[in-house]
C-alpha positions as CSV (number, residue, x, y, z in Angstrom):
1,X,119.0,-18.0,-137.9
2,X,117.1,-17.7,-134.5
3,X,117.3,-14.1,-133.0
4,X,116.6,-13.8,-129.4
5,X,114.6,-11.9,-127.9
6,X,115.5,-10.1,-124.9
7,X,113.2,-10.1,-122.0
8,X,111.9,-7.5,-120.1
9,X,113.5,-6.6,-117.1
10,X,111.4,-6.8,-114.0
11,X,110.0,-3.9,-112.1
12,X,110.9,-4.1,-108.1
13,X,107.6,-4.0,-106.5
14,X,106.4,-1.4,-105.5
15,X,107.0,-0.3,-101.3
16,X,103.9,0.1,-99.2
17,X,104.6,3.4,-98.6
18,X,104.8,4.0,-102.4
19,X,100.9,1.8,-102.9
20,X,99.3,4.8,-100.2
21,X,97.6,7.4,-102.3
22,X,96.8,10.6,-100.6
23,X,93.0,10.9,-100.3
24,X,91.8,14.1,-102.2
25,X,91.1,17.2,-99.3
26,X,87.1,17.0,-99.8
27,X,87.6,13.0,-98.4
28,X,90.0,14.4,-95.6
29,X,87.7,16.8,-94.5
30,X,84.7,14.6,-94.3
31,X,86.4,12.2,-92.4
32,X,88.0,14.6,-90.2
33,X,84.8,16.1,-89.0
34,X,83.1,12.7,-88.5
35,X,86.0,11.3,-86.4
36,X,85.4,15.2,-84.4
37,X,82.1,14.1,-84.1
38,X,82.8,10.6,-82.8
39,X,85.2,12.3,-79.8
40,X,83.0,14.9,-78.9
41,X,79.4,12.3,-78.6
42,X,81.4,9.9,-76.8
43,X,83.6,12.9,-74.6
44,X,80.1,13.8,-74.0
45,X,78.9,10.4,-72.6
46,X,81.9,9.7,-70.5
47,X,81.7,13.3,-69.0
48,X,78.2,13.3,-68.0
49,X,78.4,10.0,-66.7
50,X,81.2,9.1,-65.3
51,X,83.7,12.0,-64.9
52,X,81.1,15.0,-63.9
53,X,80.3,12.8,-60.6
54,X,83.8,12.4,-59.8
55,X,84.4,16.2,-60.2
56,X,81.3,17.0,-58.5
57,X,83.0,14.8,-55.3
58,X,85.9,16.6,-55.5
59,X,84.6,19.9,-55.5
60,X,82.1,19.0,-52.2
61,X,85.3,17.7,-50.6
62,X,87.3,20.9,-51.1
63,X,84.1,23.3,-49.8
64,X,83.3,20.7,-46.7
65,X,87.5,21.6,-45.5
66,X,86.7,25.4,-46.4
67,X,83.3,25.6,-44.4
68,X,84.4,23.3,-41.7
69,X,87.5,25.4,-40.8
70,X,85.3,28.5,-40.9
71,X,82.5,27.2,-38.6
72,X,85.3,25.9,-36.6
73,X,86.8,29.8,-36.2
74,X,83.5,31.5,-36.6
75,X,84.4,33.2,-40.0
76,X,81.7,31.5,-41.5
77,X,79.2,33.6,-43.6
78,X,76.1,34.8,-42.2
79,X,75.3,37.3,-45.1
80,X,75.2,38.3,-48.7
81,X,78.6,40.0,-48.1
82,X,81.5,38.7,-46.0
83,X,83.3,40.9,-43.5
84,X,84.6,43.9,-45.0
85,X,81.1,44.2,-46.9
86,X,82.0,43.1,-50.3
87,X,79.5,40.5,-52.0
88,X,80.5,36.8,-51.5
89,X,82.3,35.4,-54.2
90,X,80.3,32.8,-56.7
91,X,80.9,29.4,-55.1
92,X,81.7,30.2,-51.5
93,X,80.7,28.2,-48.8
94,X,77.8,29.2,-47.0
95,X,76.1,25.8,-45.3
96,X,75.4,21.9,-44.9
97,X,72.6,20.9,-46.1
98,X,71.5,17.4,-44.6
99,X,68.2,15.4,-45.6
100,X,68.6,12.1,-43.9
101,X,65.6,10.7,-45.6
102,X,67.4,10.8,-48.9
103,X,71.0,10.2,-47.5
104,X,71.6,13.8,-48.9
105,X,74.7,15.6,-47.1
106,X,75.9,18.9,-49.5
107,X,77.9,21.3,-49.0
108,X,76.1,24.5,-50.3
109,X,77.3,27.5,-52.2
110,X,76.9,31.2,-52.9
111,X,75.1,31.7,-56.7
112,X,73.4,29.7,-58.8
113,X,74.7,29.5,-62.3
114,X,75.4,26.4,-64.5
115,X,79.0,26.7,-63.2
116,X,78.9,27.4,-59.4
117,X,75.6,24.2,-59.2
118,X,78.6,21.6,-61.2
119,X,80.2,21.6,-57.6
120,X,76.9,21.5,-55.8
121,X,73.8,22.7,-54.8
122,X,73.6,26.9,-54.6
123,X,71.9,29.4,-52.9
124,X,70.6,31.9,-54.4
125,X,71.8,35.1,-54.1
126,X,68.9,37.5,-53.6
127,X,67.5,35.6,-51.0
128,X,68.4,35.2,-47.3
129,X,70.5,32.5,-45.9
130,X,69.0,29.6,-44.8
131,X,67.8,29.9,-40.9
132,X,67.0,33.8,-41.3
133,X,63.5,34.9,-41.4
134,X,62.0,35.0,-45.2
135,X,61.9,32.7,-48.1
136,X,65.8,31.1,-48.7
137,X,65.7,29.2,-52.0
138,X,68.7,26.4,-52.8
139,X,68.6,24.9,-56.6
140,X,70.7,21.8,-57.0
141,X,70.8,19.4,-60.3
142,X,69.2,16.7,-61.1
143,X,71.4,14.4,-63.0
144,X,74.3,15.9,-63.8
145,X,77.4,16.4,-61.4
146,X,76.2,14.1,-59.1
147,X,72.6,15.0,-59.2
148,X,72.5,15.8,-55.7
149,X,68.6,17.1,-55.8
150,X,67.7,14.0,-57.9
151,X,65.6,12.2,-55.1
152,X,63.8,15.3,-54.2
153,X,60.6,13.8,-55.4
154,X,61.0,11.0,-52.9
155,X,60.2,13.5,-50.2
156,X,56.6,13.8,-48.1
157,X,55.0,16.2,-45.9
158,X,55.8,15.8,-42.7
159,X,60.0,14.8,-43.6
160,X,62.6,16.6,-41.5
161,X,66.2,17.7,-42.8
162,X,68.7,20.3,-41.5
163,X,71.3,23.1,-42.4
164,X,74.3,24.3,-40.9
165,X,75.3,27.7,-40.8
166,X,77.5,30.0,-39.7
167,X,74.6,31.2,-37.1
168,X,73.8,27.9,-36.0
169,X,71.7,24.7,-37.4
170,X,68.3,25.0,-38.4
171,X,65.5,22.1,-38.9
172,X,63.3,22.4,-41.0
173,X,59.9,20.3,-41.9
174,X,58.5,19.6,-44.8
175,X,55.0,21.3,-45.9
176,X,54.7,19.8,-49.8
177,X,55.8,19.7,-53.2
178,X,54.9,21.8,-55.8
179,X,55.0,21.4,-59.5
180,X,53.5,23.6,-62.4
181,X,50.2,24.8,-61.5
182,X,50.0,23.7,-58.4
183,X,48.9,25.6,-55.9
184,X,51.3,28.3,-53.5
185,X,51.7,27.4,-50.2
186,X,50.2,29.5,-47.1
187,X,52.6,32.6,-46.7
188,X,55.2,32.6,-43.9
189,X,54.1,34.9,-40.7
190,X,56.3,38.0,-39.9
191,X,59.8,36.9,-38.9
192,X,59.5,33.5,-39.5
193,X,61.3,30.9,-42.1
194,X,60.9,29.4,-44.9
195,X,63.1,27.0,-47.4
196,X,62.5,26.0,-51.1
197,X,64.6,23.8,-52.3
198,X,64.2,23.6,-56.3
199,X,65.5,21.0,-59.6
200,X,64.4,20.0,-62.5
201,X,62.0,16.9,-63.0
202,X,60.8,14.8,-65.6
203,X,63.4,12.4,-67.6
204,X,67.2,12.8,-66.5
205,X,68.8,14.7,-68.4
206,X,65.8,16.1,-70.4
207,X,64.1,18.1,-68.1
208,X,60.5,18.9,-68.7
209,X,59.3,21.1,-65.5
210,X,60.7,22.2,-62.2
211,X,59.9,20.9,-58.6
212,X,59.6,22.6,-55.9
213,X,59.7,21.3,-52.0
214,X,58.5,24.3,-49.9
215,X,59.7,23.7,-46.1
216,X,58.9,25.6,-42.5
217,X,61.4,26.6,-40.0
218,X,60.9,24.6,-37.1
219,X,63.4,26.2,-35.0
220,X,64.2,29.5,-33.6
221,X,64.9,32.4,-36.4
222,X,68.3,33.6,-36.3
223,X,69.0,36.9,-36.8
224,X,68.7,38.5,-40.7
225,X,71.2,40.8,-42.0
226,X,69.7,43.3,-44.5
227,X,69.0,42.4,-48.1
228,X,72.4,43.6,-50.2
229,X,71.1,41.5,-53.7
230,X,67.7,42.8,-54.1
231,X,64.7,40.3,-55.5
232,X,64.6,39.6,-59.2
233,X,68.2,41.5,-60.3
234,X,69.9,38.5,-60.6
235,X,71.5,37.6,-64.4
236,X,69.0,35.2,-66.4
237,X,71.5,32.7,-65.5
238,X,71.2,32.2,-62.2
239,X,67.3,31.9,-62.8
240,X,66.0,28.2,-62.4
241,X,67.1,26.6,-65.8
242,X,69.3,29.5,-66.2
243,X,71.7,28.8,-68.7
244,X,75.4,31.2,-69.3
245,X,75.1,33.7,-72.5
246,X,78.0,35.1,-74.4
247,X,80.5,33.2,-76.6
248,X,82.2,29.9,-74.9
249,X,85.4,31.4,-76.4
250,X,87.3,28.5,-73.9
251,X,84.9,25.8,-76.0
252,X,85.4,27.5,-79.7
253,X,89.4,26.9,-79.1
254,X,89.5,23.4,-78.0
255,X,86.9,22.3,-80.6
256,X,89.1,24.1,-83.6
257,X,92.0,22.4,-82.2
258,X,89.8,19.1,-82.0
259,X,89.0,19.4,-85.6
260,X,92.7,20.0,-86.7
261,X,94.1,17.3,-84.8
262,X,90.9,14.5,-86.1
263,X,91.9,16.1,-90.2
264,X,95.5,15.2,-89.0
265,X,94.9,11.7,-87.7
266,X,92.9,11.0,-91.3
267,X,95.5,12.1,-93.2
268,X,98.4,9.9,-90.8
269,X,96.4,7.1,-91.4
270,X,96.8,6.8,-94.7
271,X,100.4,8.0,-94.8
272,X,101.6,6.4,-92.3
273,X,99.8,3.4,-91.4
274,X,97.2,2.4,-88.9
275,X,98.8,1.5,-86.0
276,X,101.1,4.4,-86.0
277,X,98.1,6.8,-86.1
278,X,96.1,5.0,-82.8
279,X,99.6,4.8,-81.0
280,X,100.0,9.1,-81.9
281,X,96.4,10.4,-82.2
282,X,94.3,8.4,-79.9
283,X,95.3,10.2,-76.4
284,X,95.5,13.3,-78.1
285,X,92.2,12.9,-79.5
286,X,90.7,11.2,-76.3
287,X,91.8,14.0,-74.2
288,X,90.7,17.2,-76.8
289,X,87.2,15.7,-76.7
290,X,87.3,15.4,-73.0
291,X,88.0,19.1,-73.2
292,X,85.6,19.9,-75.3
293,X,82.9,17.9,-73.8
294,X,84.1,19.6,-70.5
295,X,82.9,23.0,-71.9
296,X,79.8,21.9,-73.6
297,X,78.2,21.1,-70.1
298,X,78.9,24.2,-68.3
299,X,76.6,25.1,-71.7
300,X,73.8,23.0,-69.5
301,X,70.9,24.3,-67.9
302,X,71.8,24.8,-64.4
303,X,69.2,22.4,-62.9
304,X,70.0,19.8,-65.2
């Protein structure tokens, strides 16, 4: 007598959702901080390069309506304080700086920390303004937002460039440049000008030096308010390659949330699937390490 034998039933198989093991947290992690990694270096490339001089464009075009209505009126500062006496304001517009030789035409602003020299070149603050009898000193970048003092190099002895002030315009010339250990130039006579306008050199964005062009007032002196700021009590960073000190506390938040949302997008990918992830997590990583990368290079070297 033949007994059958019953088969086995068959299994459904399994759902795609069902195959997706969750990766153990040490995996998660690793992942997590490479992919944090990946959007900061390349939120780091694409600000540098390409949005910092779009900022920096911005910024010049804002100051240029400012400074333009307030030589227009004759509000313009002349000092290191404005009207009622009180010290300009980090970033206000003081002057135009013009070298036609190196198709150079900046707006230029009070201070020169990392943050005021991202919207341009700055003056700083315990000098006189340029036009006004003593030694005026600008510092611009050399790469960075624009690099707007990138080509100083290309000038010679002998080139000619202007600024605008409230007081007037003033042309100067230019006497030479000056790098380390080079020597000082001849100093000014009594109630005449001078103007040093000072970046970094060597390779962009790896600064090994600084360069100097030292320049004479070629026309009249205009009158010199007294010194308010007085020589060498400026912060460290407004000193050339000055850098800001104290916690980025702006930087520490958007890179924890950075690193949150990259551990998130590793452990979407594998739940949900990879096109869901890039459609969800890509903008929202894109834009974090934008951010981020936004407050690592007000972390720069001013001059950079």
């Amino acid at each position: 007598m033949t007994v059958a034998v019953p088969t086995p039933l068959s299994r459904p198989a399994p759902s795609a959702v069902a195959r997706k093991v969750a990766l153990p947290a040490g995996p998660q992690l690793a992942r997590g901080a490479l992919l944090t990694l990946a959007a900061l270096l390349l939120g780091l490339t694409a600000q540098i390069l390409l949005i910092s001089p779009l900022q920096h464009r911005a910024a010049q075009q804002r100051a240029f309506d400012e400074l333009r209505e307030q030589l227009a009126l004759g509000t313009a500062p002349v000092a290191q304080t404005d009207r009622n006496g009180h010290l300009l304001a980090p970033g206000t517009p003081v002057a135009i700086l013009t070298i036609p030789h190196l198709h150079v035409h900046q707006v230029v602003l009070e201070g020169t920390d990392p943050r005021v020299l991202t919207d341009g070149p700055g003056h700083r603050r315990d000098t006189p303004l340029p036009g006004q009898a003593g030694t005026s000193v600008l510092m611009g970048r050399a790469a960075a937002y624009g690099g707007p003092f990138g080509d100083l190099g290309s000038l010679r002895p002998g080139d000619t460039f202007t600024v605008t002030t409230g007081q007037g315009k003033a042309s100067y010339r230019v006497l030479d440049l000056r790098r380390a250990g080079d020597p000082l130039p001849a100093p000014i006579a009594a109630g005449k000008g001078r103007l040093v306008l000072l970046t970094a050199t060597g390779t962009p964005y790896l600064p090994s030096g600084l360069l100097r062009v030292d320049a004479d007032l070629t026309s009249a002196t205009d009158p010199t308010p007294p010194a308010t700021i007085q020589t060498g009590t400026l912060p460290t960073s407004e000193e050339p390659m000055g850098a800001l000190s104290g916690i980025p506390w702006p930087m520490v938040m958007w890179l924890q949330a950075l690193a949150l949302v990259s551990i998130a997008a590793v452990w979407a990918w594998h739940r949900w699937g990879r096109h869901q992830t890039w459609i969800v997590f890509a903008p929202v990583v894109a834009f974090l390490g934008l951010r981020v990368a936004g407050q690592v290079t007000e972390l720069l070297p001013n001059l950079m």
